[in-house]
N, C-alpha and C positions, 0 to 999 in steps of 0.2 A: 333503260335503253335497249334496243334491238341486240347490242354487240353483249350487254352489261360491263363488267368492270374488268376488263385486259387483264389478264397477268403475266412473266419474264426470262434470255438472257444472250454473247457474244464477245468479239474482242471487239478493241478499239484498234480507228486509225490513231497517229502519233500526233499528241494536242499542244499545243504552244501556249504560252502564256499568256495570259488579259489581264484586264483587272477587274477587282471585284468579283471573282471565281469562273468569270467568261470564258470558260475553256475552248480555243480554237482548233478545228482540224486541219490540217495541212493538206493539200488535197495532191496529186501530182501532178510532174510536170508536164502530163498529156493531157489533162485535164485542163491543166493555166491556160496551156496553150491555144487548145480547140476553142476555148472560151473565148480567148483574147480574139479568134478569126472569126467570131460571129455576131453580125449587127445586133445592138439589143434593140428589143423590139417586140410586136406581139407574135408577131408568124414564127413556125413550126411550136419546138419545144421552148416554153417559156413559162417563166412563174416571176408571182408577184412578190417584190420585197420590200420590208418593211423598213424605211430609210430610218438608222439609228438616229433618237432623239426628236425624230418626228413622227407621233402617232397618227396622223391622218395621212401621210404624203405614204406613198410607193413608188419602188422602181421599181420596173421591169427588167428583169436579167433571164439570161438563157442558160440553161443548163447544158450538162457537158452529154454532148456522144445521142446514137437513137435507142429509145428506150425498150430495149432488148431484154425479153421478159419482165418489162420493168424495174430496171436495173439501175437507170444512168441516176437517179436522184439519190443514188448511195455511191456514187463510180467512185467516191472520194474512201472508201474502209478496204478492209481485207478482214476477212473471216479469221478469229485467233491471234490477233498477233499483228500479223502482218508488216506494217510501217512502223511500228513504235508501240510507244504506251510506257506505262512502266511494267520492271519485268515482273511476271508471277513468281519468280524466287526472290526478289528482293524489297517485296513488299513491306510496307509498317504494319506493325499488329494491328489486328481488327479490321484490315481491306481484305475483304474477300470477292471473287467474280468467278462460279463455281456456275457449268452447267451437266445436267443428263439429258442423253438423250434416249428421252421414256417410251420410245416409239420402239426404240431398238430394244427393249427389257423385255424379255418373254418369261415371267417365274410361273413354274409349273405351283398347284397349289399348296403342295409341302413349303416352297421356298414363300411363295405371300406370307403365307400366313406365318413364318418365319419373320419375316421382314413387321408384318403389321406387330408382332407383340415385341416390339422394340418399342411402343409407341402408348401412351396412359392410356386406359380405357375407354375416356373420354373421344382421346384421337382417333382411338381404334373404331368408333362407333361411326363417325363422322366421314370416315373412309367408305364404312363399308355399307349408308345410306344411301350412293351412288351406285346407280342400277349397273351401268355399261362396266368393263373390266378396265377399258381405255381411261377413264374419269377416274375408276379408283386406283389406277397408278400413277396419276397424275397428283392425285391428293396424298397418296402416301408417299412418295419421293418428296412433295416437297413438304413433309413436315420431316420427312428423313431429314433434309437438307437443314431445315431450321437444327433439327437441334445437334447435327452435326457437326454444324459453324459453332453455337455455342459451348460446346464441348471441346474443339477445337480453340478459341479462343480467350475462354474463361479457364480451362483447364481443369473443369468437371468430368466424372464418369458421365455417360449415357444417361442414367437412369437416375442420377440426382439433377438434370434438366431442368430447368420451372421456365414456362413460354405462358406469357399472357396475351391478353388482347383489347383493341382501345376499342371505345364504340363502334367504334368506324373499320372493326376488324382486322387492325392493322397489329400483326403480332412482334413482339416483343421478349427481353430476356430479364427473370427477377434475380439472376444468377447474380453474383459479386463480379465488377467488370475489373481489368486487371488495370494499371496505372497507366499504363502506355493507350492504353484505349476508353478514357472516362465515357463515352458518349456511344460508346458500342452499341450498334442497333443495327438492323438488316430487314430485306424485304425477299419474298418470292414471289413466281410468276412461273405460270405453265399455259401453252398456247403450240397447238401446233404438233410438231413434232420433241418437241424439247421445255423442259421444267429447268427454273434455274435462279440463282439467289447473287444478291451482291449484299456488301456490307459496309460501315463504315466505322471508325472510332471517332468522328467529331460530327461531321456533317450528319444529319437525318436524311434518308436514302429512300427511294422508291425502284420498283425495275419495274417495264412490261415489254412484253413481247409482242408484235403483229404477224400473227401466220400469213402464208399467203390463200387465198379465197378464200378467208374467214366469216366473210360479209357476203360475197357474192355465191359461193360454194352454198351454204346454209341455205338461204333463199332462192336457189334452184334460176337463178336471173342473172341477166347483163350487169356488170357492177357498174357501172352508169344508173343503171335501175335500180340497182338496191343501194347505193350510198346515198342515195334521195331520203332516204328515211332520218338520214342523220344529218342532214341538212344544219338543223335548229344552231349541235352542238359543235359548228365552225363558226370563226366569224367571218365578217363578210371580206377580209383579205385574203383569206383560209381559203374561204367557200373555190374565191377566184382562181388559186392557185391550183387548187385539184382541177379546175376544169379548163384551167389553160392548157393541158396536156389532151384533152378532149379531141378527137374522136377513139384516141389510141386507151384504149382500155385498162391495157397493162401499166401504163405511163402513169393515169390516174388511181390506179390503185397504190402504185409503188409509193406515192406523193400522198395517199392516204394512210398507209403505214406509217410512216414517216412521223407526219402532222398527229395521230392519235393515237400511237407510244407516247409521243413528249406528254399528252396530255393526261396520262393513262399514268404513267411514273408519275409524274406532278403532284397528283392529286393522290396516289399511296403513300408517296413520301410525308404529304400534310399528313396524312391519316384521318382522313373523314371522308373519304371512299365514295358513295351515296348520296351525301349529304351536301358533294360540291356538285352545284345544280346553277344553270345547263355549265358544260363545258366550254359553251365558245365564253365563257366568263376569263378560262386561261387562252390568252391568244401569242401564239409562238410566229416566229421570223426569223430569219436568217441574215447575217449581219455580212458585208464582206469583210473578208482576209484580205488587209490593207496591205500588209508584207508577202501574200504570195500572187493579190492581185485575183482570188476568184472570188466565188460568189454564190449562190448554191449548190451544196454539195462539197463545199472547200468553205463556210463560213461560219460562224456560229451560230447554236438556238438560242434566242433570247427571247424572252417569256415576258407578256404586259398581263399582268392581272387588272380586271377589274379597270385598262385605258392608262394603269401605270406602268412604266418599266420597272422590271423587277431583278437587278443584274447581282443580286446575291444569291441568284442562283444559276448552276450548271449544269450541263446535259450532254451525255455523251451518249453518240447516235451508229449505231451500226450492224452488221446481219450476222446471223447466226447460222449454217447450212445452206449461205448461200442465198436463200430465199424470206430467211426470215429477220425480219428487222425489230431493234431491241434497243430501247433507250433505258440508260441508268439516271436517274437526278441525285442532286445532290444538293440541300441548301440550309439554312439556319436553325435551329434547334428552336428559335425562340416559336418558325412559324407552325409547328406542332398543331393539332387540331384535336384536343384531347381531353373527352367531357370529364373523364374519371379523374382523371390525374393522377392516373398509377405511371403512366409512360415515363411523362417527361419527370417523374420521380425519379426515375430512374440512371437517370444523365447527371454525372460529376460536374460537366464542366458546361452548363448550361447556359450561359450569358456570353457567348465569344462572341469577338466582334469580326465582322464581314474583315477586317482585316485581316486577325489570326485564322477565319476558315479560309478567306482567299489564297494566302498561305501554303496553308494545309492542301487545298484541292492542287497549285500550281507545283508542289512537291511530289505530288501522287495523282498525274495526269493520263485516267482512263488504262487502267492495268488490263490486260487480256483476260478472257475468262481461262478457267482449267478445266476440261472435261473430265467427270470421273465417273467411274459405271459406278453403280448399285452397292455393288459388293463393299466399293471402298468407305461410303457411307456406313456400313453395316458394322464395318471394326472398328470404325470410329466411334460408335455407340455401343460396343463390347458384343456383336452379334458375332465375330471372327469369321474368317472366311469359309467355313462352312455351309455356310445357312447366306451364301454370295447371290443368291437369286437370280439367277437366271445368265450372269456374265459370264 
């Protein structure tokens, strides 16, 4: 693919309960409102919705406010926090939602190179096969990141670490997971201005991030022009949604973020990365919030794999700096995509049922992420704050 494979991170707005792990946003009540005074219909801003339980039929709903830098198709989040979530102090072992921001790290080359020999040989090598300086602190934060979650969570040193990888490059921890979190697994994601990991102890987890002019910026064009390329990997509800916001630019980008995170987490979450071919295979929609009465932007993603609804699993959607938008998934362990079968060796408690994760996700409803520079990474892996790089 033109984009290849997104990687993550952000806070969530505040999610209410569904069932079968449907995690719903609340949107606010400027949002219900404005919504509630405009004809639905196809003029101005309008996107197509996918009427729950029927896979062929659509509505037409209209989104909240004018799409001001591309904005309104998120007006429902707050950057960090904001509405809700669960709080980042009183989270369950093993949820983590940790981002940096890798654009702001300046390490003079004492502190890199600091930072890189915290990291196996291997990893060290892998870093430092990327030509630009930008790329290799992207790559070295976020394997900081992995194995600082693991060490954090498993409550290993640094350097007794073990991170593997599934076909599908989806990495993983051979560490002994602690009892409260049999199913511990995480993903990262770097895009943009910002590198960043979420984790889970039951559900199997993906993150990505959508910069903005990640698409359009790259290919020196109108992003009307350049999302033509990726055409294939919408389907044709999808397709129509990006381009109900048409002639507004901004509009359809923001609407393109949006739609290819979900799909982007989805498919790291499985872990076969490459291998899920084409993308509009996952096709996402937006259900309404029957309790607060909106509609896009206040309803939830819901995911039809392959013309089925697929509601065991959930997706929390929101921006990171403002401009960058970041879905985390979260779904069953069973749907793993894992040739070796080292992965899913690795999960205690690998047969829950959509109830006990439904459960689990409605108890621990989209926590905020935590920003943490460099340095904090660095003591978590016994590097002390000396050798802090560059914060």
């Amino acid at each position: 693919l033109p984009l290849g494979r997104r990687n993550a991170a952000i806070a969530w707005p505040q999610w209410s309960p569904a069932p079968c792990c449907a995690a719903v946003p609340r949107s606010s009540a400027r949002h219900a409102a404005h919504a509630a005074q405009r004809p639905v219909g196809l003029r101005g801003r309008s996107s197509a919705v996918r009427a729950p339980g029927r896979p062929n039929q659509l509505q037409v709903t209209n989104l909240t406010e004018t799409t001001a830098a591309g904005a309104a198709v998120m007006a429902d989040t707050d950057a960090f926090g904001g509405r809700g979530g669960t709080s980042a102090a009183c989270l369950p072992t093993g949820v983590l939602r940790w981002a940096v921001e890798t654009a702001a790290w300046s390490p003079d080359e004492r502190e890199f190179s600091a930072a890189l020999s915290l990291l196996p040989a291997g990893d060290a090598e892998a870093v430092k096969c990327f030509v630009q300086r930008e790329d290799q602190k992207r790559a070295l934060v976020s394997r900081l990141l992995q194995r600082a979650a693991v060490a954090h969570v498993c409550g290993v040193p640094g350097e007794r670490v073990e991170i593997g990888r599934t076909r599908g490059k989806k990495p993983f921890t051979l560490n002994a997971k602690p009892q409260a979190a049999p199913n511990f697994n995480f993903n990262v994601s770097h895009e943009g201005r910002f590198t960043a990991l979420a984790s889970d102890p039951l559900c199997v987890v993906g993150i990505d991030i959508a910069a903005p002019r990640q698409l359009a910026g790259r290919k020196n064009m109108p992003f009307p022009e350049a999302v033509e390329a990726l055409r294939s990997e919408f389907s044709h509800s999808e397709w129509a949604t990006i381009q109900s916001f048409a002639p507004d630019a901004a509009g359809m980008e923001a609407c393109f973020q949006r739609l290819w995170s979900l799909k982007e987490a989805y498919i790291k979450a499985r872990g076969d990365g490459l291998g899920f071919s084409p993308l509009s295979r996952a096709e996402f929609a937006f259900e309404r919030d029957v309790r607060g009465g909106s509609t896009v932007g206040g309803g939830a993603a819901v995911l039809w794999l392959d013309g089925e609804l697929r509601r065991s699993w959930c997706f929390e959607l929101g921006r990171l700096g403002g401009d960058h938008v970041v879905c985390v998934a979260r779904g069953p362990p069973r749907e793993i995509v894992d040739a070796f079968g080292a992965f899913t060796a690795t999960f205690g408690r690998f047969g829950l049922s959509d109830e006990e994760l439904g459960k689990h996700v409605r108890g621990c409803p989209g926590p905020p992420f935590t920003v943490l520079q460099v340095s904090a990474l660095l003591e978590m892996l016994g590097g002390g704050p000396a050798e802090e790089a560059g914060h």
